[in-house]
C-alpha positions, -999 to 999 in steps of 0.1 A, spaced: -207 -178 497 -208 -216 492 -197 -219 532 -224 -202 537 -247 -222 516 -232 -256 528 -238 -245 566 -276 -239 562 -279 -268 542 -266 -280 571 -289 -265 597 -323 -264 573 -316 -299 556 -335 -279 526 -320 -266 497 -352 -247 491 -344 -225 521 -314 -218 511 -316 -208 475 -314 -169 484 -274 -176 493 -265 -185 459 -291 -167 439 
């Protein structure tokens, strides 16, 4: 789940677009 998280972080640069993965 965090892999996930830490790859659209890396694509979106926005934690705010990727909140849904960890919530």
């Amino acid at each position: 789940m965090w892999q996930e998280f830490k790859e659209c972080l890396l694509w979106t640069k926005s934690t705010s677009q990727c909140q849904y993965q960890v919530g």
